[in-house]
DSSP file (Angstrom, degrees, kcal/mol; ACC not computed):
  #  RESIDUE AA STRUCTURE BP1 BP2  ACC     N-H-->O    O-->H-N    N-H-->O    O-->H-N    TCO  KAPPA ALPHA  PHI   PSI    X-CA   Y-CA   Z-CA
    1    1 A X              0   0    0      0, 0.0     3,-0.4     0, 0.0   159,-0.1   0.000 360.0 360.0 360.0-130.1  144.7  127.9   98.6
    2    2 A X        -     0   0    0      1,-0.1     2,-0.7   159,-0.1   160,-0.0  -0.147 360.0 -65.2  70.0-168.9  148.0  126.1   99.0
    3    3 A X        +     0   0    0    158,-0.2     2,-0.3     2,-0.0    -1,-0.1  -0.308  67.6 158.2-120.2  74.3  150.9  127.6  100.4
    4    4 A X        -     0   0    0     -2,-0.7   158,-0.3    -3,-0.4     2,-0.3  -0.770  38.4-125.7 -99.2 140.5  152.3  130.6   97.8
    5    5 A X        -     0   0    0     -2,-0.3     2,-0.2   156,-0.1   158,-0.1  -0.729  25.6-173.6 -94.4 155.2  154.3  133.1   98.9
    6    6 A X    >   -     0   0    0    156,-0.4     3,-1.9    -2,-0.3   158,-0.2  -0.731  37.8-115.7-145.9 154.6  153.1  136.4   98.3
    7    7 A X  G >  S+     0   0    0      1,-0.2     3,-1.6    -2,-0.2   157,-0.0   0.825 114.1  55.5 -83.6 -10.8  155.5  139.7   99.2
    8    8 A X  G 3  S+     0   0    0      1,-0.3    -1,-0.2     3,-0.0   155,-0.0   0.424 103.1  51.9 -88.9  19.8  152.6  140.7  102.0
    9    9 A X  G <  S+     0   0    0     -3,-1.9   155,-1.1   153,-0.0     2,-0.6   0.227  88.3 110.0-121.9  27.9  152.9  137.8  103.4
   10   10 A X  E <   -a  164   0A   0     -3,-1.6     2,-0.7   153,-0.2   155,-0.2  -0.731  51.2-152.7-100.5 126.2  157.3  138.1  103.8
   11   11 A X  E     -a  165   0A   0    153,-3.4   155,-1.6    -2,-0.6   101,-0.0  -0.793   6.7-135.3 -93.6 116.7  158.7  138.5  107.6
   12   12 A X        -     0   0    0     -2,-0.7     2,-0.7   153,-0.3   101,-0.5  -0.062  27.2-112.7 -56.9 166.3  162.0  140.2  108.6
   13   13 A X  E     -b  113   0A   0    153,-0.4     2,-0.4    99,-0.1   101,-0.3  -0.911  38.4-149.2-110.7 106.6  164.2  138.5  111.1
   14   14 A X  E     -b  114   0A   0     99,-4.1   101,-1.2    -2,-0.7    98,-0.0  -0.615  17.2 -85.0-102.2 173.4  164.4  140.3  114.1
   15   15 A X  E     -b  115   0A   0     -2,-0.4     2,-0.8    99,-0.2    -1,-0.1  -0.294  41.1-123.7 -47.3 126.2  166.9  140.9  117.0
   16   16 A X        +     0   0    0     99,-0.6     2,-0.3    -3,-0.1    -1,-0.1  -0.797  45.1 161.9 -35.5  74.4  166.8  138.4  119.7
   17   17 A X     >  -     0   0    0     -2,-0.8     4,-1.5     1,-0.1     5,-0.1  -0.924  49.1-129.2-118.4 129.9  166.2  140.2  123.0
   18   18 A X  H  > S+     0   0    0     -2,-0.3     4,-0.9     2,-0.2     9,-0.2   0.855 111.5  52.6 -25.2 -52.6  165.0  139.2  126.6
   19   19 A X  H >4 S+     0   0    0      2,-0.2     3,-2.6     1,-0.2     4,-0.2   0.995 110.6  41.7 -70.2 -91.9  162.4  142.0  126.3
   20   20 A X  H 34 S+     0   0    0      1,-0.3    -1,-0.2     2,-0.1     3,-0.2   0.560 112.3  53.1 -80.7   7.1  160.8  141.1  123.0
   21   21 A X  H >X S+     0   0    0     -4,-1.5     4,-1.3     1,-0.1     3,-0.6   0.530  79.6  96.4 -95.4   6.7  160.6  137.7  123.5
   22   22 A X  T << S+     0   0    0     -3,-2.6    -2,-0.1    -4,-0.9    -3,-0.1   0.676  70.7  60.8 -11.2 -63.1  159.1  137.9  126.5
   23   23 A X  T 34 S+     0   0    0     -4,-0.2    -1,-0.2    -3,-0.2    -2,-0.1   0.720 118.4  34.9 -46.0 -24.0  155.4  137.4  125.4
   24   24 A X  T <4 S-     0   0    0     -3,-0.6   101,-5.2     1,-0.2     2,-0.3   0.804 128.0 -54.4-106.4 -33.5  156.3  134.1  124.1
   25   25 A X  E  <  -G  124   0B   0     -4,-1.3     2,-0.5    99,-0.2    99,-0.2  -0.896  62.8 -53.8 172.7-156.3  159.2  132.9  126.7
   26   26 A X  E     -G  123   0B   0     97,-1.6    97,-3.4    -2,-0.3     2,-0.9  -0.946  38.2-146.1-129.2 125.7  162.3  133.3  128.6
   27   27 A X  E     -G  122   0B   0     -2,-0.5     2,-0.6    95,-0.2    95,-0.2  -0.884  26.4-152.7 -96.5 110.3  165.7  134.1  126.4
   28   28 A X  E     +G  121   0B   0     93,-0.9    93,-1.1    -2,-0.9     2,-0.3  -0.774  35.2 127.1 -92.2 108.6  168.5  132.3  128.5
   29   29 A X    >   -     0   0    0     -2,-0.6     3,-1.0    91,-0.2     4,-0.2  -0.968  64.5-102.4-144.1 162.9  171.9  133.5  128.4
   30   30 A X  G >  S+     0   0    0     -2,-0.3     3,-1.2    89,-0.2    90,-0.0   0.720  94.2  75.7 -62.5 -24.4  174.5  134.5  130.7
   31   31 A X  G 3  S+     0   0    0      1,-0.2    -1,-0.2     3,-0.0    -3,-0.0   0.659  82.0  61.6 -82.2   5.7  174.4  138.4  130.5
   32   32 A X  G <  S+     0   0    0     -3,-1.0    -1,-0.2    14,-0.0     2,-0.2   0.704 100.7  38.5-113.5   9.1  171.8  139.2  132.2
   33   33 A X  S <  S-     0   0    0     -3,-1.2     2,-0.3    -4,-0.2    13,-0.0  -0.590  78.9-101.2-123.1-156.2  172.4  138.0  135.7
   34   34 A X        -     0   0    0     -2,-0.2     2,-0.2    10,-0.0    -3,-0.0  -0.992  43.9-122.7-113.0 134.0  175.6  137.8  138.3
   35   35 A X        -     0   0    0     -2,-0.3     2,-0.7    11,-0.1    11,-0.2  -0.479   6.0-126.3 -64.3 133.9  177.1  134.3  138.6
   36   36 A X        -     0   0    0      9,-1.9     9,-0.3    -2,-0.2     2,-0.1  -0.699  29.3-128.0 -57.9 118.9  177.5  132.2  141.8
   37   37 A X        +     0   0    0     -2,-0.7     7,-0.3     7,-0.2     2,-0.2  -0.573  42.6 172.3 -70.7 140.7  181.3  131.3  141.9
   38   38 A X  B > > +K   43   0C   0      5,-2.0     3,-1.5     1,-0.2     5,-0.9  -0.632  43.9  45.1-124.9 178.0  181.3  127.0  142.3
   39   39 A X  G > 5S-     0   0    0      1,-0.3     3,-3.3    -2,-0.2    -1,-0.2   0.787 133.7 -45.3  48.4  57.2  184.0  124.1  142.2
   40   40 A X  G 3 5S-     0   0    0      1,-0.3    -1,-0.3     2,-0.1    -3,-0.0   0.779 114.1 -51.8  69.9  23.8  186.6  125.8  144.4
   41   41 A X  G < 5S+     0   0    0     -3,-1.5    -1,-0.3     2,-0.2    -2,-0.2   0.581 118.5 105.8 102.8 -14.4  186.2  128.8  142.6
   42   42 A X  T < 5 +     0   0    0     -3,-3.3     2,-0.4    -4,-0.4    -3,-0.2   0.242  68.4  62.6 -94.5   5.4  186.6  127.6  139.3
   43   43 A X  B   < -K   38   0C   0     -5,-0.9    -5,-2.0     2,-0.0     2,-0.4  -0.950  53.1-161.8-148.4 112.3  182.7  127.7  138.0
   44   44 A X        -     0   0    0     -2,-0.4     2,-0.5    -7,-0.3    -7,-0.2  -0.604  16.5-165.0 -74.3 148.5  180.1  130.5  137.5
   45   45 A X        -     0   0    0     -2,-0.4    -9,-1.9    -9,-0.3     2,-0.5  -0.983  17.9-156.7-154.2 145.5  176.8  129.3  137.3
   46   46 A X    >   -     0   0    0     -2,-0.5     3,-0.6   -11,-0.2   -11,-0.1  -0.779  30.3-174.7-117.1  66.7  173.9  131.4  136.0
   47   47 A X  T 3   +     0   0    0     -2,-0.5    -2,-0.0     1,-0.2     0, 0.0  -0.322  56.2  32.0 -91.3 178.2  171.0  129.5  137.8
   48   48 A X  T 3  S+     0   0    0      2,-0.1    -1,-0.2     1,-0.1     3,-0.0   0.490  70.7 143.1  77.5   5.4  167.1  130.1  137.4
   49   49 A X  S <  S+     0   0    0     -3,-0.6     2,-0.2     1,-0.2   -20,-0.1   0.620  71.3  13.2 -29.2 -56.1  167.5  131.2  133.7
   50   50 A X        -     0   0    0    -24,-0.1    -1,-0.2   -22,-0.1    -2,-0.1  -0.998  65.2-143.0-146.5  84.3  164.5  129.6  132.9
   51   51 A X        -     0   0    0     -2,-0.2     2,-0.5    72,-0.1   -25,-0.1  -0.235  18.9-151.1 -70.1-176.0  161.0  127.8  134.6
   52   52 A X        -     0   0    0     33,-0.1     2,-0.3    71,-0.1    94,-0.1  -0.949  11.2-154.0-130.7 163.7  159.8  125.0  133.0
   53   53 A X        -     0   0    0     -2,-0.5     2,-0.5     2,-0.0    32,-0.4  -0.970  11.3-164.1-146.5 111.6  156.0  124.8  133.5
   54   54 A X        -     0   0    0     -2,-0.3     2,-0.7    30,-0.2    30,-0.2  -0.948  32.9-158.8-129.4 157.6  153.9  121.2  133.3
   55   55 A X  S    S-     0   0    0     28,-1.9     3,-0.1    -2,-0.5    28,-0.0  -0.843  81.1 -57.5 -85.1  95.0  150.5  120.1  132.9
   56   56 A X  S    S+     0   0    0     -2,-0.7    -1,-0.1     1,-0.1    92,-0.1  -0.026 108.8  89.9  48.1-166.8  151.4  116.0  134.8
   57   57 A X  S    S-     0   0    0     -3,-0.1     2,-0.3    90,-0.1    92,-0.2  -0.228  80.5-112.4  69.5-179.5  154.0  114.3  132.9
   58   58 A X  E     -H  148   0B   0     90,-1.1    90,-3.0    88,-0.1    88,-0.1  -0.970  34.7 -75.8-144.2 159.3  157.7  115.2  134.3
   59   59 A X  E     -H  147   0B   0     -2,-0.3     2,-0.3    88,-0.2    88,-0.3  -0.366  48.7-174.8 -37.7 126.6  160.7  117.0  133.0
   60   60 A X  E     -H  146   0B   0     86,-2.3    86,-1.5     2,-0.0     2,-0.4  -0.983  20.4-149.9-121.2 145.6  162.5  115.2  130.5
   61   61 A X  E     +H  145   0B   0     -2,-0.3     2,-0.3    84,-0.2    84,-0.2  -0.915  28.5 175.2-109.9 127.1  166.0  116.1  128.7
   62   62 A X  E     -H  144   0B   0     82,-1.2    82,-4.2    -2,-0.4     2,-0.4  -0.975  35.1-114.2-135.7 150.7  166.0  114.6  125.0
   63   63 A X  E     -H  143   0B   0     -2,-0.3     2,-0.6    80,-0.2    80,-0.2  -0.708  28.5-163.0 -69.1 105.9  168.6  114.9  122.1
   64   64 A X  E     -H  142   0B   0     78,-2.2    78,-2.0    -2,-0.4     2,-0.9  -0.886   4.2-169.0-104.7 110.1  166.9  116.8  119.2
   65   65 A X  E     -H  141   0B   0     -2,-0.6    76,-0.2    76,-0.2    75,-0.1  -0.380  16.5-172.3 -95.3  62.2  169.1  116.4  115.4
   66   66 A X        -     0   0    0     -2,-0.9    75,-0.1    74,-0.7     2,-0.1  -0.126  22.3-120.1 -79.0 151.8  167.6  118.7  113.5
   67   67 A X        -     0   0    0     66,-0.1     2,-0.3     1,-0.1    68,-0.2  -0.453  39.6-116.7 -76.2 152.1  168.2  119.1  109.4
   68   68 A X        -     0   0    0     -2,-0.1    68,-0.2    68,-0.1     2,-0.1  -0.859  32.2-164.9-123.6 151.7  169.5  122.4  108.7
   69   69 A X        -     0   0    0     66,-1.6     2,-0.2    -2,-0.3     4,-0.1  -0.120   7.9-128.3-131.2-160.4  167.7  124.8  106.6
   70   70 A X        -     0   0    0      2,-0.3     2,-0.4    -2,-0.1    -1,-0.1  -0.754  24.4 -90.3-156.7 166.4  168.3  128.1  104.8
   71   71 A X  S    S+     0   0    0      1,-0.2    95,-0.1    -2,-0.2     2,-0.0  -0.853 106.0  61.1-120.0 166.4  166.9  131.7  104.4
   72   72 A X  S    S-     0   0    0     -2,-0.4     2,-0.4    93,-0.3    -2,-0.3   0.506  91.1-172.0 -30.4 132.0  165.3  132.8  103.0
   73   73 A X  E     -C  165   0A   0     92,-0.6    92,-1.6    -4,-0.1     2,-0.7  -0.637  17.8-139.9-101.4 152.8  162.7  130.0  104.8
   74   74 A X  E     -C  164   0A   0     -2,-0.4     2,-0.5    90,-0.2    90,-0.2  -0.905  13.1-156.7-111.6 137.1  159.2  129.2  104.1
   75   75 A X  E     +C  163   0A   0     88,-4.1    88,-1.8    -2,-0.7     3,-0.1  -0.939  30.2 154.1-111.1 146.4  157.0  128.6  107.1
   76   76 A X  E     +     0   0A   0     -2,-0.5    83,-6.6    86,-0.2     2,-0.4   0.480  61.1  66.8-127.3 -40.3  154.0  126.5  106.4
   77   77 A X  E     +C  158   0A   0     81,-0.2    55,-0.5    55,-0.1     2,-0.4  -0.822  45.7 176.6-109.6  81.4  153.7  125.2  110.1
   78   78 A X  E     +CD 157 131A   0     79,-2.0    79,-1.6    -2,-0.4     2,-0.3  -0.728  17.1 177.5 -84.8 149.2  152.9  126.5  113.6
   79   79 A X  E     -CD 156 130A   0     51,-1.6    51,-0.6    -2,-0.4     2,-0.4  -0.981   7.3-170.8-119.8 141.3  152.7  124.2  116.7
   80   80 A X  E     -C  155   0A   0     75,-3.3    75,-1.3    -2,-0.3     2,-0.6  -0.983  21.0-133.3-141.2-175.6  152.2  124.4  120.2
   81   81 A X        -     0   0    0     47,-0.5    46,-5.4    -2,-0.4    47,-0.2  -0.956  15.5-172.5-127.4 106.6  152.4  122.4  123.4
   82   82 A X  S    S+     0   0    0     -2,-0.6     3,-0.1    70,-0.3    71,-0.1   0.668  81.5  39.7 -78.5 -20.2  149.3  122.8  125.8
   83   83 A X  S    S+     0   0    0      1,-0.2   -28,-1.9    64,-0.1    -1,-0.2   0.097 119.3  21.1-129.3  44.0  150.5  120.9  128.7
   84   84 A X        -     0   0    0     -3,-0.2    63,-0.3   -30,-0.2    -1,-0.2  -0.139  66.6-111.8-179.7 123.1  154.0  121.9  128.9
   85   85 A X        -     0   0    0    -32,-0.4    62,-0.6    -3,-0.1     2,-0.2   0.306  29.7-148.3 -14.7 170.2  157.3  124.7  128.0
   86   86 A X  E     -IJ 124 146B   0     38,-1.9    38,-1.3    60,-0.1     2,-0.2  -0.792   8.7-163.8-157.3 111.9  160.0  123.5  125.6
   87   87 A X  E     -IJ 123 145B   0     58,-1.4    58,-1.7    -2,-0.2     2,-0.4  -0.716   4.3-159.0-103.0 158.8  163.8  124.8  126.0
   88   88 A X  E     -IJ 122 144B   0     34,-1.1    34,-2.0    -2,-0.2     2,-0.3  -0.960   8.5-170.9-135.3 134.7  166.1  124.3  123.1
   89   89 A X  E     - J   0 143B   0     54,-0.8     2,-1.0    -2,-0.4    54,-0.7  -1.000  26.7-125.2-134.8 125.9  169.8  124.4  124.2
   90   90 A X  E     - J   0 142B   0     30,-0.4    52,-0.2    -2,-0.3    51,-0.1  -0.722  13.3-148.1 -81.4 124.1  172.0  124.5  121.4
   91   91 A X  S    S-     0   0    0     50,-5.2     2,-0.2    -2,-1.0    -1,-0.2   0.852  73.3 -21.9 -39.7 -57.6  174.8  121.6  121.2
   92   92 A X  S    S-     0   0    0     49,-0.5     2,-1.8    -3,-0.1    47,-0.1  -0.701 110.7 -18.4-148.1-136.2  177.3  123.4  119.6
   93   93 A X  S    S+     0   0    0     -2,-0.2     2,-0.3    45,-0.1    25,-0.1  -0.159  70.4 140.6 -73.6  97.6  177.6  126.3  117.4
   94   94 A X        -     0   0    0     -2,-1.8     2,-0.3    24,-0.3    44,-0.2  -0.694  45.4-150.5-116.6 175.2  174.4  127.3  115.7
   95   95 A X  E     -E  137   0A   0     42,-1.1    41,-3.0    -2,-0.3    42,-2.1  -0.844  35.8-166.6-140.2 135.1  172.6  130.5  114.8
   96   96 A X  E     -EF 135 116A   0     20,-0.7    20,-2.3    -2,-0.3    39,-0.2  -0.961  19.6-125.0-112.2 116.0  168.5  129.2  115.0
   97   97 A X  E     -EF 134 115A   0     37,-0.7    37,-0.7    -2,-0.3     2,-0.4  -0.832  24.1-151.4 -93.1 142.3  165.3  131.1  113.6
   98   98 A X  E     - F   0 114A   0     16,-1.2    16,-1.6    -2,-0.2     2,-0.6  -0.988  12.2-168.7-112.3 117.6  163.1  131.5  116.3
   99   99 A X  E     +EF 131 113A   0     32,-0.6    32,-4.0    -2,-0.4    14,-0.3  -0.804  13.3 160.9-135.3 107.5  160.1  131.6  115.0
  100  100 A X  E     -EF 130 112A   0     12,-3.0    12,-2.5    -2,-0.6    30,-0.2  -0.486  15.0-169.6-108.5 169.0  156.8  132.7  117.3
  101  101 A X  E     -E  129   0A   0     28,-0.9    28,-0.8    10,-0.2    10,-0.1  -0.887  24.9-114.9-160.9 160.6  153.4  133.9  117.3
  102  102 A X        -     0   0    0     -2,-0.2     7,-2.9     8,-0.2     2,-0.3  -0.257  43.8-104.8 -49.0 137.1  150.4  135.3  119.7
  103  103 A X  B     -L  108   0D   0      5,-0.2     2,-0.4    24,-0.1     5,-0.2  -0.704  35.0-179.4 -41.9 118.3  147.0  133.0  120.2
  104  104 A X        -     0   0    0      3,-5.9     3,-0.1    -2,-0.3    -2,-0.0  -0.661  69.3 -39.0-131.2 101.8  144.1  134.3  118.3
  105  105 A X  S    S-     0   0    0     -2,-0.4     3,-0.1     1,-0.2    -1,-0.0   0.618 119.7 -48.6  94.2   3.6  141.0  132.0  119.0
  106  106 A X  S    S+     0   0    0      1,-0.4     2,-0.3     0, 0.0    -1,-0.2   0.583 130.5  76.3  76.8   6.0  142.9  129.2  119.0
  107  107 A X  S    S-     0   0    0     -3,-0.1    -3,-5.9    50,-0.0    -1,-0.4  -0.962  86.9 -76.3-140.9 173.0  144.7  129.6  116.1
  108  108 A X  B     -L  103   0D   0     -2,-0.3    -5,-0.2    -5,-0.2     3,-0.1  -0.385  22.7-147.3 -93.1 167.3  148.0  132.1  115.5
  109  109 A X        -     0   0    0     -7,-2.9     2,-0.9    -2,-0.2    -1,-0.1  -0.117  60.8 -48.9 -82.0-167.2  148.3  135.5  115.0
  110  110 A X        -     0   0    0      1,-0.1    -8,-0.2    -9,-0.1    -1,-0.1  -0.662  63.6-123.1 -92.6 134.9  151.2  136.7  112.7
  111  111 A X        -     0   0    0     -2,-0.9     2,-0.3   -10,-0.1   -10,-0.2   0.059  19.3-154.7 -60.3 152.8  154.3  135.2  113.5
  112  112 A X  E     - F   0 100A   0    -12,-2.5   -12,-3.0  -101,-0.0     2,-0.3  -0.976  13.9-152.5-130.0 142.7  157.5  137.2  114.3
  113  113 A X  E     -bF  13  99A   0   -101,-0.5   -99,-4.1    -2,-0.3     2,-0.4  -0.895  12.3-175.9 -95.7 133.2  161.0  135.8  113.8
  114  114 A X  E     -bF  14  98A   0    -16,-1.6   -16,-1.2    -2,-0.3     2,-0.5  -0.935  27.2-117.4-148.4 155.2  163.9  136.4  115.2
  115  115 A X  E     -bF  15  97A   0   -101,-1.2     2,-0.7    -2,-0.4   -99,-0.6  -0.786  33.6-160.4 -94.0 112.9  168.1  135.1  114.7
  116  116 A X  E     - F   0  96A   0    -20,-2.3   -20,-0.7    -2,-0.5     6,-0.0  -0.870  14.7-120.9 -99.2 130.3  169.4  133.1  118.0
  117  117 A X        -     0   0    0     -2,-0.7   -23,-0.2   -22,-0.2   -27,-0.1   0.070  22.3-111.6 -46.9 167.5  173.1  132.7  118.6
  118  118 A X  S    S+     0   0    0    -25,-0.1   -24,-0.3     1,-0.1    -1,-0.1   0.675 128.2  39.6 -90.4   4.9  175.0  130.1  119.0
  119  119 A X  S    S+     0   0    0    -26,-0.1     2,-0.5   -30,-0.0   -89,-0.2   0.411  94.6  92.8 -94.6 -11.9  175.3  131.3  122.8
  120  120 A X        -     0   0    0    -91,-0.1   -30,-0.4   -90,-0.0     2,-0.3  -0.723  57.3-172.1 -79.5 128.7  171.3  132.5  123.1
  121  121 A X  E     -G   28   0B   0    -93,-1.1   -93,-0.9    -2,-0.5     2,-0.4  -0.803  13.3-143.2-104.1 163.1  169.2  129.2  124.6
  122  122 A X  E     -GI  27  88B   0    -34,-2.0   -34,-1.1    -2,-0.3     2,-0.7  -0.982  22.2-160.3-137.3 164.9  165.0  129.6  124.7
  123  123 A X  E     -GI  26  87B   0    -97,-3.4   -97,-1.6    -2,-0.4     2,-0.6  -0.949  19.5-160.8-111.3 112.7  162.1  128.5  127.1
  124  124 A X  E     -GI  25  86B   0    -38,-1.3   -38,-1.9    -2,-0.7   -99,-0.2  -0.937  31.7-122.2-100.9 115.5  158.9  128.7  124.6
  125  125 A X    >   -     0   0    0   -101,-5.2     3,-0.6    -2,-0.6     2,-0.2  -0.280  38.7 -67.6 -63.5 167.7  156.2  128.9  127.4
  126  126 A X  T 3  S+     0   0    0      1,-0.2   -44,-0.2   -46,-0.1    -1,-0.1  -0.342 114.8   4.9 -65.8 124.7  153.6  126.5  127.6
  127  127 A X  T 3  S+     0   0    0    -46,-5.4     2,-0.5     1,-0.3    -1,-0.2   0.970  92.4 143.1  59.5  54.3  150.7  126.4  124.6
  128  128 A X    <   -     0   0    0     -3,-0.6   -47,-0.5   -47,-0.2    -1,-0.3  -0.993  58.6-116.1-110.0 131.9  152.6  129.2  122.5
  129  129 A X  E     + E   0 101A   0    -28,-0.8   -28,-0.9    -2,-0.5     2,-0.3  -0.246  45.0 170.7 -68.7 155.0  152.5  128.8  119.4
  130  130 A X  E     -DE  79 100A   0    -51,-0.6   -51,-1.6   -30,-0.2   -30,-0.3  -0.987  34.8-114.6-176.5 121.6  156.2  128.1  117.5
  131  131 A X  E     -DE  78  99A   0    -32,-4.0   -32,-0.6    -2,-0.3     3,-0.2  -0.733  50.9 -95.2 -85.6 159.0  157.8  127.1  114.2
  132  132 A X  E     -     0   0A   0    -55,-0.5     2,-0.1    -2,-0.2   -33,-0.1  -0.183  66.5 -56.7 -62.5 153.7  159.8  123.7  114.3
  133  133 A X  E     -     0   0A   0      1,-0.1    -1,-0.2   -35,-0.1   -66,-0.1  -0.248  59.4-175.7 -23.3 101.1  163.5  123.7  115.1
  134  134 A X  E     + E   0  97A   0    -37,-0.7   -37,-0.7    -3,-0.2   -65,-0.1  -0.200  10.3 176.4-111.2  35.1  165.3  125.8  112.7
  135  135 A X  E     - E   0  96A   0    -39,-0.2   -66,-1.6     5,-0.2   -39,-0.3  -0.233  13.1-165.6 -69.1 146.4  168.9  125.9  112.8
  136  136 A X  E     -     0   0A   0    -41,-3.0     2,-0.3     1,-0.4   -40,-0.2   0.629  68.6  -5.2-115.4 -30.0  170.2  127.9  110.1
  137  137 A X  E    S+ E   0  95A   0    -42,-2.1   -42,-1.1   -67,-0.1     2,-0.5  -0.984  99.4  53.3-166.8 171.9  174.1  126.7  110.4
  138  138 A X  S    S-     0   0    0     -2,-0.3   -44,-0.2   -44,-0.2   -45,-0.1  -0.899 104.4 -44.7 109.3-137.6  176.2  124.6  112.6
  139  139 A X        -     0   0    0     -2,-0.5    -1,-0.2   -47,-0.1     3,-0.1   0.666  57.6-121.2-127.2  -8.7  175.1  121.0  113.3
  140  140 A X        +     0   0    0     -3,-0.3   -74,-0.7     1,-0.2    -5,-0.2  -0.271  65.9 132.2 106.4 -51.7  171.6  120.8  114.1
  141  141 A X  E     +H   65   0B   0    -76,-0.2   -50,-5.2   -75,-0.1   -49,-0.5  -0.087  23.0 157.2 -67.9 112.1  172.0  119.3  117.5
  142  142 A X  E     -HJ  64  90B   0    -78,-2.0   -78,-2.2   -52,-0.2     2,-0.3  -0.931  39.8-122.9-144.8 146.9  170.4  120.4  120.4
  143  143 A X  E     -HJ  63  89B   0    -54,-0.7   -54,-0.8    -2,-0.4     2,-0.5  -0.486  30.3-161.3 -83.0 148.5  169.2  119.4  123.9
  144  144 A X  E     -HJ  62  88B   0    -82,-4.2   -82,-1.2    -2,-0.3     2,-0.6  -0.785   7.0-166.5-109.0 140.1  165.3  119.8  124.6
  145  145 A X  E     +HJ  61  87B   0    -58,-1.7   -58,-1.4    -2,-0.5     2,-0.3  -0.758  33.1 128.4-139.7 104.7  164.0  119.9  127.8
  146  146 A X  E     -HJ  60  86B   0    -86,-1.5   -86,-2.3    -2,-0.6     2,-0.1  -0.810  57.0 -53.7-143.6-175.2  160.4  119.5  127.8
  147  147 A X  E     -H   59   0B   0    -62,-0.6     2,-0.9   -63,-0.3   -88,-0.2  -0.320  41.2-170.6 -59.7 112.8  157.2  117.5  129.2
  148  148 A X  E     +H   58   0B   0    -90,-3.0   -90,-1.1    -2,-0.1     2,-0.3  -0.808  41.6  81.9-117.5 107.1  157.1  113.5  129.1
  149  149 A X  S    S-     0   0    0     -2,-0.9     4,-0.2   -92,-0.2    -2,-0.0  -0.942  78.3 -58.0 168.6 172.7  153.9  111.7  130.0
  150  150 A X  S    S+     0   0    0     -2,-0.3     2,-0.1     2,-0.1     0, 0.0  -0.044  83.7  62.3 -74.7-165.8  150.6  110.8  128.5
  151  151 A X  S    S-     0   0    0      1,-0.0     2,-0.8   -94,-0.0    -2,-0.1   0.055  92.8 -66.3  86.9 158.7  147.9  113.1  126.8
  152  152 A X        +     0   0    0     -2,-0.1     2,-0.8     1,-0.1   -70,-0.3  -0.712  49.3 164.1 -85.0 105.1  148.4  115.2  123.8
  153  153 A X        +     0   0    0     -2,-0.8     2,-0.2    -4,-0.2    -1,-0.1  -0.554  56.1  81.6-122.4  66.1  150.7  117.8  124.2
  154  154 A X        +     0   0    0     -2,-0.8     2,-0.4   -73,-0.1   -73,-0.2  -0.759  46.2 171.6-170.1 118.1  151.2  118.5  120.5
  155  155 A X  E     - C   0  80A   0    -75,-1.3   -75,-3.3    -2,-0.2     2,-0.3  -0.982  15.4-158.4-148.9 137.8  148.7  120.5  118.6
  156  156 A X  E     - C   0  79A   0     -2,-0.4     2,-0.4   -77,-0.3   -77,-0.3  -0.971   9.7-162.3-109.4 114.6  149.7  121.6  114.8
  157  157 A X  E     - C   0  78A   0    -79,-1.6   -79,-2.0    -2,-0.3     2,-0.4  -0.963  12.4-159.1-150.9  98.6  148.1  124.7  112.6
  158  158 A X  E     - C   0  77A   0     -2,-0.4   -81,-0.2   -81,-0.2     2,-0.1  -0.638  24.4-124.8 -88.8 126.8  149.0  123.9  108.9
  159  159 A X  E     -     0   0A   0    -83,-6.6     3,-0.1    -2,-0.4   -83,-0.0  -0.534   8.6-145.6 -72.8 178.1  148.7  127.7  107.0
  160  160 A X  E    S+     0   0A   0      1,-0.4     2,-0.3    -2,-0.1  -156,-0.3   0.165  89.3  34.0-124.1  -1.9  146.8  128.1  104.4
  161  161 A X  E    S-     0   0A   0   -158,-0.1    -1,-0.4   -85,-0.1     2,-0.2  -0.887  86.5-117.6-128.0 164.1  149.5  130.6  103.0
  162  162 A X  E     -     0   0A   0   -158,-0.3     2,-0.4    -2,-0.3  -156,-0.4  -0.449  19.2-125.5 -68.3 143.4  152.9  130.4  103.3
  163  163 A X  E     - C   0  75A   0    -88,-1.8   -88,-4.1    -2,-0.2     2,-0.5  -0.787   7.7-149.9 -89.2 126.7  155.6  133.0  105.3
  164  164 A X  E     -aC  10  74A   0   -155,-1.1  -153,-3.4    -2,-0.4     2,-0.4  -0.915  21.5-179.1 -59.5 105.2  158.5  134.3  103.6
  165  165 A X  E     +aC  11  73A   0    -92,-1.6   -92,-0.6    -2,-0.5   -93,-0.3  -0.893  16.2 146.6 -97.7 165.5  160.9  134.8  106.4
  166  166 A X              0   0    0   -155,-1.6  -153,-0.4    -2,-0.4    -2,-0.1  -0.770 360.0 360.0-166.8 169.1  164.4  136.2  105.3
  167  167 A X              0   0    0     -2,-0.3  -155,-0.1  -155,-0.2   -52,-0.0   0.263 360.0 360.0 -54.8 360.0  167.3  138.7  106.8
């Protein structure tokens, strides 16, 4: 067992798209709607990007400082959140692995990976499965906006091999 990487078990990094992240969540960025002009003229705003979806609890926005990590990466670790979405808004300039997979049974299928911008935000719908916060350069800092309230809204799927991701 343990976690060796193996070359059938290595994932490419793919392109970031609305479209193929779909299954998993909403990719928020500015190009893909028309702004409302705001503030006298002076402010585009992009609303509606994004829902958030909870099970109880309420919305909360929290400061996430994540350590920054390297490719080629090893993934050991999926999670997901049953009773509520989770957006990651990058603070300032990062590039992010985003790093998903499919339900199968209750457990995940095989993850796909994919390079966010430092401009790219995402909405990981609710009880999708997800590697931890993975910024790749930059500062690690990002705001989270997810589901605050009791119950367990944190459920963790150790492999039993490890993922190769790289470029």
């Amino acid at each position: 067992m343990g976690n060796q990487v193996t070359t059938e078990r290595t994932i490419r990094i793919e392109k970031l798209t609305s479209a193929v992240f779909m299954p998993f969540g909403e990719l928020i960025e500015t190009g893909g709607t028309s702004p409302i002009l705001i503030n006298e003229g002076r402010c585009e705003r992009f609303s509606d990007l994004a829902g958030v979806e909870f099970i109880g609890g309420r919305a909360g926005v929290s400061l996430f400082q994540a350590e920054l990590r390297s490719l080629p990466h090893t993934l050991t670790m999926l999670e997901r959140h049953p009773l509520g979405s989770q957006c990651f808004i990058p603070m300032n300039q990062s590039e992010y692995l985003v790093i998903v997979a499919e339900d199968e049974g209750g457990r995940p299928s095989s993850p796909r990976a994919f390079m966010a911008s430092s401009t790219q935000s995402i909405n990981i719908k609710r009880n999708t499965w997800h590697g931890v916060l993975t910024p790749i350069n930059g500062s690690g800092l990002f705001a989270v906006v997810d589901r605050i309230g009791d119950g367990n809204n944190l459920e963790e799927h150790w492999l039993e091999e490890a993922y190769l991701i790289t470029e």
